[in-house]
C-alpha positions as CSV (number, residue, x, y, z in Angstrom):
1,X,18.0,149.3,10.5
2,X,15.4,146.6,11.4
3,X,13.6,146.4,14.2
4,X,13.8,144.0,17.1
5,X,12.1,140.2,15.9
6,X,8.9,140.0,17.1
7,X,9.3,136.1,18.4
8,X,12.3,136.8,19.4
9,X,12.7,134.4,22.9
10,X,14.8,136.9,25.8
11,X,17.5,135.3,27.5
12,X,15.8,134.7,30.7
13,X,14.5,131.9,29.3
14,X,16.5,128.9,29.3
15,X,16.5,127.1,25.8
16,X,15.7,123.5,27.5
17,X,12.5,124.7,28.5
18,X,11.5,125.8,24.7
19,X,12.4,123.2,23.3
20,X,11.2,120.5,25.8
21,X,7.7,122.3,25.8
22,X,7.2,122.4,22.4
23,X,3.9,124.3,20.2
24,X,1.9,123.8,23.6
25,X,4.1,125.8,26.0
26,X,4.3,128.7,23.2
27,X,0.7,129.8,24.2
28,X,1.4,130.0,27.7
29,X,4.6,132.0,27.9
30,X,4.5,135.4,28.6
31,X,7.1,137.6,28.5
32,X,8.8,139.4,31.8
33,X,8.1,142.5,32.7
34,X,11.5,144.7,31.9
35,X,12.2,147.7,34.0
36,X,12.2,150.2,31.4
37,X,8.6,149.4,30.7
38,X,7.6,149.0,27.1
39,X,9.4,151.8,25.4
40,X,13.0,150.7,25.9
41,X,12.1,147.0,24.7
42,X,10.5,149.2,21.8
43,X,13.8,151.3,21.0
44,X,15.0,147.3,20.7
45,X,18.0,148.5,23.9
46,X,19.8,145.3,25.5
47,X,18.3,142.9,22.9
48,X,21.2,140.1,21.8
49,X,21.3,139.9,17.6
50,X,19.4,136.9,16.9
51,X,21.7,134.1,14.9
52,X,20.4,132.1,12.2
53,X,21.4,128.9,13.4
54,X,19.5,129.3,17.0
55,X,16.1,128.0,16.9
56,X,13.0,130.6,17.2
57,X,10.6,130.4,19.5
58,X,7.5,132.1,18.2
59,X,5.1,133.3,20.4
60,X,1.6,133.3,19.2
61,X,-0.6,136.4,19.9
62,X,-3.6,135.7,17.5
63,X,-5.0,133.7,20.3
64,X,-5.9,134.8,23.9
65,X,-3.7,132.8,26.9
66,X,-5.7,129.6,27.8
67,X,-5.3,126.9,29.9
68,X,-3.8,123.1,28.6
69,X,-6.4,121.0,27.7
70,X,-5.0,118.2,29.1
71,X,-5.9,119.6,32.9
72,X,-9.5,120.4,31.8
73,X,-10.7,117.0,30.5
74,X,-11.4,114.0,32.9
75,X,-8.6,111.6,33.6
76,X,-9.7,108.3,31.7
77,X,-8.0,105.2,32.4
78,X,-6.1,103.2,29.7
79,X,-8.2,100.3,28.6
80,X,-5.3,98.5,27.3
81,X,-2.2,99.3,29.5
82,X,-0.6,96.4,27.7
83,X,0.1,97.9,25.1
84,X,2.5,100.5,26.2
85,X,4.9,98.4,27.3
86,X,7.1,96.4,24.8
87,X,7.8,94.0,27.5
88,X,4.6,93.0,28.1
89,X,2.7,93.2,24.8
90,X,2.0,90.3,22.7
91,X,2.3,92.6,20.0
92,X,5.6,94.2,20.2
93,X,7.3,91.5,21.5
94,X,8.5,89.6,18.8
95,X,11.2,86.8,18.6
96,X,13.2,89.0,17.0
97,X,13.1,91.9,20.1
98,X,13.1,89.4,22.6
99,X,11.2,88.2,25.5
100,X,10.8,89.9,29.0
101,X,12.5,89.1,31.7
102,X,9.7,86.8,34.3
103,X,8.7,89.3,36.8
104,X,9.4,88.7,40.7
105,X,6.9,87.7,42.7
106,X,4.9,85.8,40.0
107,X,4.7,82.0,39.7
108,X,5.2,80.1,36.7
109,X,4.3,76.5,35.6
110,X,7.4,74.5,34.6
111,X,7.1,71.2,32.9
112,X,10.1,68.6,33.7
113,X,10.4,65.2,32.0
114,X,11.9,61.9,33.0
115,X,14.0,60.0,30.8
116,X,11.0,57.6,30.2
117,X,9.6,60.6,28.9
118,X,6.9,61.3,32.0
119,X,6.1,64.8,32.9
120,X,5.4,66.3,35.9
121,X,4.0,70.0,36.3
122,X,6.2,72.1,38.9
123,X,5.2,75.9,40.6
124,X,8.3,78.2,40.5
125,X,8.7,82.1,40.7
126,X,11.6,83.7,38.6
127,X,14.0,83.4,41.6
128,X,13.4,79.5,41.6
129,X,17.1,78.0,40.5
130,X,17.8,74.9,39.1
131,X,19.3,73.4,41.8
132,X,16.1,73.9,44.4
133,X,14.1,72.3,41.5
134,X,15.9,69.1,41.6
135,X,16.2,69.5,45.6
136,X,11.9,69.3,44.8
137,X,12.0,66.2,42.6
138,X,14.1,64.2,44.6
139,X,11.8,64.9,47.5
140,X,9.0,64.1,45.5
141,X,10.4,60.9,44.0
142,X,11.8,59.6,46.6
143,X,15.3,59.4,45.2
144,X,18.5,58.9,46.7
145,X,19.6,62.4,48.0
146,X,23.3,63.9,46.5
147,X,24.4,66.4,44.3
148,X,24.9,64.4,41.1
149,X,21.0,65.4,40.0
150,X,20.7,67.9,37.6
151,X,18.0,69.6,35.2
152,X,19.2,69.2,31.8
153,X,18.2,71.7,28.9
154,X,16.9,69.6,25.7
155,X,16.3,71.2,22.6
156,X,15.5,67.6,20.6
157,X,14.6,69.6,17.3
158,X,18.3,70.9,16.9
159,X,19.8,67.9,18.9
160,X,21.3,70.4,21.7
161,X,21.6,69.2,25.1
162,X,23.4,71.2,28.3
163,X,23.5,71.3,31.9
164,X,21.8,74.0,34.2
165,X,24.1,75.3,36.2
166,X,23.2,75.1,40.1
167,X,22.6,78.9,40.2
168,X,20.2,79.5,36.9
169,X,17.3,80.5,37.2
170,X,14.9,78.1,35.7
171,X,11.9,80.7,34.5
172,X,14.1,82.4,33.2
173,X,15.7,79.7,30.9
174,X,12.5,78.7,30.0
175,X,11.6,82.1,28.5
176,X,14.0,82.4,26.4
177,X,12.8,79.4,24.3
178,X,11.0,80.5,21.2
179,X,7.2,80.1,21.2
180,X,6.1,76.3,20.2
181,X,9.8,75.1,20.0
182,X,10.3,71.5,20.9
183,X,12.6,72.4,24.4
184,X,12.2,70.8,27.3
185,X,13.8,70.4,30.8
186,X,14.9,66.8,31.9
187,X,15.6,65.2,35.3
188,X,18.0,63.0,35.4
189,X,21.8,62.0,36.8
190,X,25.0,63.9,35.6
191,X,27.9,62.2,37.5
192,X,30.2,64.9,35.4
193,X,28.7,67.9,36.5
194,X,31.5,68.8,39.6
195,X,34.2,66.1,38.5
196,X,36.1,69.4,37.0
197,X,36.8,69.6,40.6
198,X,37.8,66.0,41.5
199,X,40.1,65.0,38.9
200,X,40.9,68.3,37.0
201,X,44.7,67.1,36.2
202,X,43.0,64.3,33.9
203,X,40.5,66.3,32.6
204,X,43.2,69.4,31.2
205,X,45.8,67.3,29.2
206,X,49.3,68.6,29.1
207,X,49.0,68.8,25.8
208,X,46.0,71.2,25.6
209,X,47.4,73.4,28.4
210,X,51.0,73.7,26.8
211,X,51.6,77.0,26.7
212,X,51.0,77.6,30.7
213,X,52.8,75.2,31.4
214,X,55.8,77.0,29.4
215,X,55.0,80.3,31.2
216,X,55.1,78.4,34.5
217,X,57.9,76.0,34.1
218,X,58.7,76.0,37.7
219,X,55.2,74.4,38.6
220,X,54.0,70.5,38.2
221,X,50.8,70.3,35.4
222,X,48.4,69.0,38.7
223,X,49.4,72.4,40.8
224,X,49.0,74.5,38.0
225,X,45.6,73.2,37.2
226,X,44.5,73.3,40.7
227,X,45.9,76.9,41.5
228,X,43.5,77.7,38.3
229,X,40.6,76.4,40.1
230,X,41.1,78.1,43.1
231,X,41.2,81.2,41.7
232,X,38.2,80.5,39.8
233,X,39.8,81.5,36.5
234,X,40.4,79.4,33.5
235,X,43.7,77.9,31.9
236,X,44.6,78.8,28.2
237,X,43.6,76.0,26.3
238,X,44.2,75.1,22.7
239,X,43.8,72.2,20.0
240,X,42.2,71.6,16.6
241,X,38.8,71.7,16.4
242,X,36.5,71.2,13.2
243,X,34.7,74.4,12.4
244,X,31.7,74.2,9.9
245,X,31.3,77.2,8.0
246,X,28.7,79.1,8.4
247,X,25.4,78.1,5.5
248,X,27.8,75.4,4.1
249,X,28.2,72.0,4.7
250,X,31.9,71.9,4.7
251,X,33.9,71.3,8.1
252,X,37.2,72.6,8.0
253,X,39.7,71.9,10.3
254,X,41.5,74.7,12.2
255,X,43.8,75.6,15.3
256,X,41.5,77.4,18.4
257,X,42.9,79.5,21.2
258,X,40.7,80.3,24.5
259,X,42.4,82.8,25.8
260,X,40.9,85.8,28.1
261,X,39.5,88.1,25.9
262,X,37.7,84.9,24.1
263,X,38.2,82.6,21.9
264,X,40.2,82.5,18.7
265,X,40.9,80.3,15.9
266,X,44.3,80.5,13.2
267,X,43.9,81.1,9.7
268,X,47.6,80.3,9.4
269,X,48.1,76.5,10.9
270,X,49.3,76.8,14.6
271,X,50.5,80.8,14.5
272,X,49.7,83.0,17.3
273,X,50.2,85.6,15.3
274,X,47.8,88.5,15.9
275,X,47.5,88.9,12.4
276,X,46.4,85.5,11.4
277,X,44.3,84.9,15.0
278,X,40.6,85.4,14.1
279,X,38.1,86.4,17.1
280,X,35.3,83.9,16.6
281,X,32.5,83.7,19.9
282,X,31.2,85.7,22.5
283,X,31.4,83.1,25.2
284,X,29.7,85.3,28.0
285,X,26.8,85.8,25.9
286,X,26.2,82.4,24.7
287,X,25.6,79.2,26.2
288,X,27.5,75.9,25.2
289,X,25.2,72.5,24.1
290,X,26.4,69.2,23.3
291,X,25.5,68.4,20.2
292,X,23.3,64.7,20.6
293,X,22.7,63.8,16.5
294,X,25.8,65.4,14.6
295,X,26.3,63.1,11.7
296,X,22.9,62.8,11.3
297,X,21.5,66.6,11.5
298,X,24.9,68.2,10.8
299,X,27.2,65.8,9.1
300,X,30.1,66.2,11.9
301,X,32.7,64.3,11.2
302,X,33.3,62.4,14.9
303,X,30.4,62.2,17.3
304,X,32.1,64.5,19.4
305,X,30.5,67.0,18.4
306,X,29.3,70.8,20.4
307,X,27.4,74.4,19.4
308,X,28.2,77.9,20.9
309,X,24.1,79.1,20.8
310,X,24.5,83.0,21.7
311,X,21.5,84.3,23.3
312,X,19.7,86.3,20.5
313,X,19.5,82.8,18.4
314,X,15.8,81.4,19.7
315,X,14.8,79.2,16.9
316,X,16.6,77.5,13.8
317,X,20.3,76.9,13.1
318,X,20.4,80.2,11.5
319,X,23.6,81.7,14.1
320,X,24.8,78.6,15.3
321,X,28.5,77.6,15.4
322,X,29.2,74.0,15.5
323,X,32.4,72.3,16.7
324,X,33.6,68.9,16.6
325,X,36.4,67.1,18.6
326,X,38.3,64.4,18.2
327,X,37.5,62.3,20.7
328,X,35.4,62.7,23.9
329,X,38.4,63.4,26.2
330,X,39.2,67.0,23.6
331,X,35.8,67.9,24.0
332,X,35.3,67.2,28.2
333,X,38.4,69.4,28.5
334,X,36.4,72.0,25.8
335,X,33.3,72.0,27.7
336,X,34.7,72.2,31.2
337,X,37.2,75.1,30.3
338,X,34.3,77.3,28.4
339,X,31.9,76.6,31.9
340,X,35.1,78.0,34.0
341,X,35.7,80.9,31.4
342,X,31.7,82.1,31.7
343,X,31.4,81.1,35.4
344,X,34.4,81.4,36.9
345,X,34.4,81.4,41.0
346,X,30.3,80.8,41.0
347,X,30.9,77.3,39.6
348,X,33.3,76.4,42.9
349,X,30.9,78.2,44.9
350,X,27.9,75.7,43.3
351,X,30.2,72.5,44.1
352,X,31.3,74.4,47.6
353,X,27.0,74.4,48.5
354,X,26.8,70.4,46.9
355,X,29.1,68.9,49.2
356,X,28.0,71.2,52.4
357,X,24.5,69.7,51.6
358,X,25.4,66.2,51.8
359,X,26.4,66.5,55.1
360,X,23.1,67.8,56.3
361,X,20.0,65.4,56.1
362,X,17.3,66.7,53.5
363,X,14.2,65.7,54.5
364,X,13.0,64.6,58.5
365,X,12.6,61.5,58.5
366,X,14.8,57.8,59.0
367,X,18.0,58.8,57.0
368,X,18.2,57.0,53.3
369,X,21.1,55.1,51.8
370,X,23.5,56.6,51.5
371,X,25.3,56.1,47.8
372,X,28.8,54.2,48.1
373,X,31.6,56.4,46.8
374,X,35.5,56.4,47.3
375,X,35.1,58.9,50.5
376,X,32.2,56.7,52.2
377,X,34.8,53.6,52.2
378,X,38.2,53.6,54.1
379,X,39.8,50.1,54.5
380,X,39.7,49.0,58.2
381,X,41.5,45.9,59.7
382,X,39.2,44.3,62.4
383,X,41.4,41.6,63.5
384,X,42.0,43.1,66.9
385,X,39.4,44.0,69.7
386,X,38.3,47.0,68.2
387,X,38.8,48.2,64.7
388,X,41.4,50.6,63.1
389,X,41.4,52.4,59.6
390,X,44.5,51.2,57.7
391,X,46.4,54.4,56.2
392,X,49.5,52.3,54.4
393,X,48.5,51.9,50.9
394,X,50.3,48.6,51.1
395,X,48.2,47.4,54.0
396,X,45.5,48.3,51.8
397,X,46.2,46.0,49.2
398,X,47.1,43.2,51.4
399,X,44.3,43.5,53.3
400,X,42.2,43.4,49.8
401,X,43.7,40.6,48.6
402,X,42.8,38.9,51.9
403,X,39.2,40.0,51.5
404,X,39.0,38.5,48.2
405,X,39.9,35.0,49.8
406,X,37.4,35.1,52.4
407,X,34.7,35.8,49.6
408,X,35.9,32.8,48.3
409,X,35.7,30.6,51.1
410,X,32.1,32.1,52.4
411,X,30.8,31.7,48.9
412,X,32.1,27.7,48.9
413,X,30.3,27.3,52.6
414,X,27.2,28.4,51.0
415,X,27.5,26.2,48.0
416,X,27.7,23.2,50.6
417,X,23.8,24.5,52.1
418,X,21.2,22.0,50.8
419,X,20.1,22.8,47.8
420,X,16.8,24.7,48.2
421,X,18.6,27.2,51.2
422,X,20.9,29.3,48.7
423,X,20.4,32.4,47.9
424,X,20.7,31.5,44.3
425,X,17.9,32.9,41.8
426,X,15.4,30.1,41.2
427,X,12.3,29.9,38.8
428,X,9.3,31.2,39.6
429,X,7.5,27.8,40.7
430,X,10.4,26.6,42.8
431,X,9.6,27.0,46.9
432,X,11.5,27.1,50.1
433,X,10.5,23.7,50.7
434,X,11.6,22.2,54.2
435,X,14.9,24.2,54.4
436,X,16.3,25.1,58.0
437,X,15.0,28.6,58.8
438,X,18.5,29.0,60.9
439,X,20.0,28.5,57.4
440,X,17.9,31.4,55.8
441,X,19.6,35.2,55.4
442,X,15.9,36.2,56.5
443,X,14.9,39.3,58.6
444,X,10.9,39.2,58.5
445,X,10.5,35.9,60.6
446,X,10.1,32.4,58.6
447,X,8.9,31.8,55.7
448,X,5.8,29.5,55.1
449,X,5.5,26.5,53.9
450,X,5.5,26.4,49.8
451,X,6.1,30.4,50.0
452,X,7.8,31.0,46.2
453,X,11.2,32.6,45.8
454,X,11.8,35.5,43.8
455,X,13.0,34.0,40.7
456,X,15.8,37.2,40.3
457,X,16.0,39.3,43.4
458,X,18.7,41.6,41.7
459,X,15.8,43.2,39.6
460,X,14.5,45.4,42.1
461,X,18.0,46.5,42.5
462,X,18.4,50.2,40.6
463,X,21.2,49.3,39.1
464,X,19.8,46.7,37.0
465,X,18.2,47.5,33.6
466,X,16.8,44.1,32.2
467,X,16.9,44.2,28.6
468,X,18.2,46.8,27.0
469,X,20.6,46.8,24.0
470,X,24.3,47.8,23.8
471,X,23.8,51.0,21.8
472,X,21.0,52.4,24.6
473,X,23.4,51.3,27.5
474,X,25.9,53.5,25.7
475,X,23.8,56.0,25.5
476,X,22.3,55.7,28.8
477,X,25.7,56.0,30.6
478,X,26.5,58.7,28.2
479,X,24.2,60.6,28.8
480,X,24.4,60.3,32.8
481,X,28.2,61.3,33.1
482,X,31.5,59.4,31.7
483,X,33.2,59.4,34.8
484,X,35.2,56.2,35.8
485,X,33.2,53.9,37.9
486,X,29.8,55.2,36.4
487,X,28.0,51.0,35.7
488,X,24.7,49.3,35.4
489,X,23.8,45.6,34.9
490,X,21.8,44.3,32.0
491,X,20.7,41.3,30.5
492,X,22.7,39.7,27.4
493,X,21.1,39.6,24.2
494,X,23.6,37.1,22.7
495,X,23.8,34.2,25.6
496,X,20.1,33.9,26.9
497,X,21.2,33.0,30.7
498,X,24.2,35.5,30.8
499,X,24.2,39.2,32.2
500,X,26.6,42.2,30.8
501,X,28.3,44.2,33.3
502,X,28.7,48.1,31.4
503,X,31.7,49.6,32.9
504,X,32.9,53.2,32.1
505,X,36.8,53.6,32.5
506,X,38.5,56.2,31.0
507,X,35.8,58.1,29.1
508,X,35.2,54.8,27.4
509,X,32.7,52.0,28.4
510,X,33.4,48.8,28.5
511,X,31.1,45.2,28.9
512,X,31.7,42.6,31.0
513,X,29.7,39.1,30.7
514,X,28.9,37.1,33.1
515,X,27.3,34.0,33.2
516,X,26.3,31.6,35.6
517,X,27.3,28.3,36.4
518,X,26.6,25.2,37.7
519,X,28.7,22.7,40.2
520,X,27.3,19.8,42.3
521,X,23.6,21.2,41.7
522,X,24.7,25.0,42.9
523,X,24.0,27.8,40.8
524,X,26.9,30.5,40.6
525,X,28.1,34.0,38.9
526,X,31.7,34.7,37.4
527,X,33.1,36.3,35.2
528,X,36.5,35.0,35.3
529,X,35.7,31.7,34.4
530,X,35.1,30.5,37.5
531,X,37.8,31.4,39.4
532,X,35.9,33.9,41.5
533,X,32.2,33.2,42.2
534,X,29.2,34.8,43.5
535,X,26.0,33.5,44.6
536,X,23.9,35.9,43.2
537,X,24.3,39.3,41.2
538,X,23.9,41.7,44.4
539,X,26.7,39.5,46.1
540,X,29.0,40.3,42.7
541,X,27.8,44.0,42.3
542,X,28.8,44.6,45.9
543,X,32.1,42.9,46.1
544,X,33.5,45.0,43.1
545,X,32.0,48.0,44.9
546,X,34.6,47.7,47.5
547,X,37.4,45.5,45.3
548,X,38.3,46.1,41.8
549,X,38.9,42.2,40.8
550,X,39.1,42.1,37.2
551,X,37.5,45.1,36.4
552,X,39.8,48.4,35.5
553,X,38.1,50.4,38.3
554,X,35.9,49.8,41.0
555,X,32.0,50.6,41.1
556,X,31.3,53.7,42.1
557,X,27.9,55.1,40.2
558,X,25.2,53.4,38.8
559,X,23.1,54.2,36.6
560,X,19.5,55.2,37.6
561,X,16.1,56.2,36.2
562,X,13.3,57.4,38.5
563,X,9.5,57.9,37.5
564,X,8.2,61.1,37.8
């Protein structure tokens, strides 16, 4: 028989000790004392046959016991504790493993543009969100407090473009753009960014939210939408996209599903069939751009075009998936259903925080304009000793129309002022002469002798532009929110003296021209030939501001740039 194995470990040993110590511990391990003393572990009594698939551990007796050498050398510092740490080494982080998340406590320097392409320099730790950034610039430039400001993400070298949410973390954004990338962050207006929650019933068509409306065919399309928003969950929506296939230029076009689980497209026309539905992006884990240059980067066949970027793509359009609508209002109703589907409650929460800020003054100070919107403005009839808000939508209309004749006759009592006392815009050598100062709208006392009028007093207005072209007003407004209402005034480029009113109604934008006119030496503005007239351009932006006239809806936005 053979005798016991000398490296044979006893059982009082547990085996997660052995092998966790490794060739080190086998030098210090003794073995127990037994109580039968060294003969009866000799005769090999009580010893458990050793199996050839248990690991040994071998004790080695050539050497005496010693201490670890680890305890009797001096405890040096690491000279590069850098280095240990993925996360923070500029060697093992790669693009490919990722960045590290910015450390609390830290500040960072973040750069944000204008749209005139100024940059300022901003301090923000990693807890600094988007929406206290802008709460920073507007204080800074002065602007007109409300929530419609918002920090844009621009990526101009793949033509991406989204929207920070209010609660993002700006560092943190920021570090997840690939080293020398042209990205950027831009300040600017976004009328768009909470009208999900103003007029969600035009922004989800019937037709794209068919199939709840079939599971709930007891319920309108507006209530249906709206309980959806409450809950903070998003509808089901579907339409054709087209999809570009991946390291081809060919679009193809094909049926998409968002549904809970994701999104999907059909391999097989319209089928919901789970056989012929393919599962085609991780929504939570991406981010969703509008896509600024399609035809001329990608070839999309529409302008409409957007990108699901998931987070590991940093650089290049290697990973990208590019979509393309048919028109803008498919791909608002897209866009605003993939924010609800990755959001969900946090992007009513966001909108929840914008309005409860408006009603709280930002800064201390004399209060600012406040911006004219559809809640600022109730109709009120002040024919009585004091005045009362009119409720009765056909009041409201009356009493419009009967607003719209007393422009009229205060515009034609102050086309019968002299000459020099209008308000109309006058060249630059022209003077106040020896008019009336009883006559004058003046505030600061009278004017002197030979003092020159402004020759256009609507250009310091921020709704005017001066002269910009059609295709950068389109732009412009595009970029700042097609929402109805949204507007600026600009000069004409086809009739010298004329101005262009740039409307946007209905996700489209259209131009109105107006041009001025002159009767019995007075200078006026129409642009209805005539038949309603305005003394200057402020007088005509703020009628339609309160009255719709001619146009298809009335002024609510305008366009804005500020200077960082």
């Amino acid at each position: 028989e053979p005798g016991p194995t000398q490296g044979a470990r006893p059982p009082s040993l547990p085996t997660d000790n052995a092998m966790e110590g490794g060739a080190q511990q086998s030098s210090l391990w003794e073995p127990p004392a037994q109580d039968g003393g060294p003969g009866e572990r000799d005769g090999g009594e009580g010893l458990p046959e050793v199996k050839r698939s248990q690991p040994l551990f071998i004790h080695s007796s050539s050497r005496p016991q010693e201490e670890p050498r680890a305890s009797s050398l001096p405890s040096i510092p690491n000279p590069f504790p850098e280095l240990c740490s993925p996360s923070n080494s500029p060697i093992l982080s790669s693009p490919a493993l990722g960045q590290a998340p910015p450390r609390e406590g830290t500040s960072h320097v973040v750069k944000v543009f204008g749209e005139d392409g100024a940059c300022r320099s901003l301090e923000a730790s990693a807890a600094t969100t988007a929406r206290q950034l802008c709460e920073t610039l507007v204080r800074r430039t002065r602007a007109l407090h409300d929530h419609s400001w918002a920090l844009v993400e621009l990526h101009q070298h793949l033509a991406l473009e989204r929207c920070l949410e209010d609660h993002e973390s700006v560092v943190e954004v920021q570090s997840s753009w690939a080293p020398g990338a042209d990205s950027r962050f831009v300040f600017r207006k976004n009328f768009a960014k909470y009208e999900l929650f103003k007029s969600s019933a035009s922004l989800f068509p019937e037709v794209m939210v068919s199939s709840c409306l079939e599971a709930n065919k007891s319920m309108a399309h507006s209530e249906l939408i709206q309980n959806f928003l409450n809950s903070g969950s998003c509808p089901e929506v579907q339409g054709f996209l087209q999809l570009r296939e991946a390291g081809r230029k060919v679009w193809k076009r094909f049926h998409f599903s968002l549904r809970r689980s994701g999104l999907y497209y059909s391999t097989k026309g319209t089928s919901k069939d789970p056989r012929h539905l393919q599962y085609f992006a991780d929504l939570t884990e991406s981010n969703i751009y509008y896509v600024t240059q399609g035809k001329k980067l990608y070839g999309t066949p529409t302008e409409f075009g957007f990108c699901i970027k998931p987070h590991k793509v940093r650089s290049g359009t290697k990973g990208l998936k590019l979509l393309c609508s048919e028109d803008e209002q498919s791909r608002s109703c897209w866009m605003a259903a993939f924010r609800l589907f990755k959001y969900g409650m946090q992007l009513y929460r966001n909108y929840q925080q914008a309005q409860a800020r408006l009603s709280q003054p930002p800064w201390i100070g004399p209060t600012p304009l406040r911006s004219v919107s559809d809640n600022a403005l109730v109709a009120m009839d002040f024919s009585g000793c004091t005045g009362r808000v009119i409720e009765n939508p056909n009041e409201v209309l009356t009493a419009a129309l009967e607003e719209a004749q007393a422009w009229r006759k205060k515009t034609t009592h102050r086309y019968s002022l002299p000459a020099a006392c209008h308000s109309s815009p006058l060249s630059a050598g022209e003077t106040w002469g020896q008019c009336p100062v009883g006559s004058l709208p003046w505030t600061g006392g009278p004017p002197k002798p030979d003092t020159p009028v402004p020759a256009a007093i609507h250009r310091t207005q921020p709704w005017f532009h001066g002269r910009i072209s059609r295709e950068d007003t389109q732009q412009l407004i595009g970029r700042q929110g097609l929402v109805d209402g949204v507007f600026l005034v600009r000069e004409s480029q086809r009739n010298p003296k004329g101005f262009v009113l740039s409307l946007c109604h209905l996700q489209r934008i259209k131009h109105y021209l107006i041009l001025p006119s002159e009767e019995e030496g007075r200078l006026y503005f129409t642009m209805d030939d005539g038949q309603t007239r305005f003394a200057d351009l402020i007088q005509l932006v703020e009628f339609h501001q309160i009255n719709r006239g001619i146009l298809p809806c009335k002024l609510r936005h305008y366009c804005t740039c500020v200077a960082l």
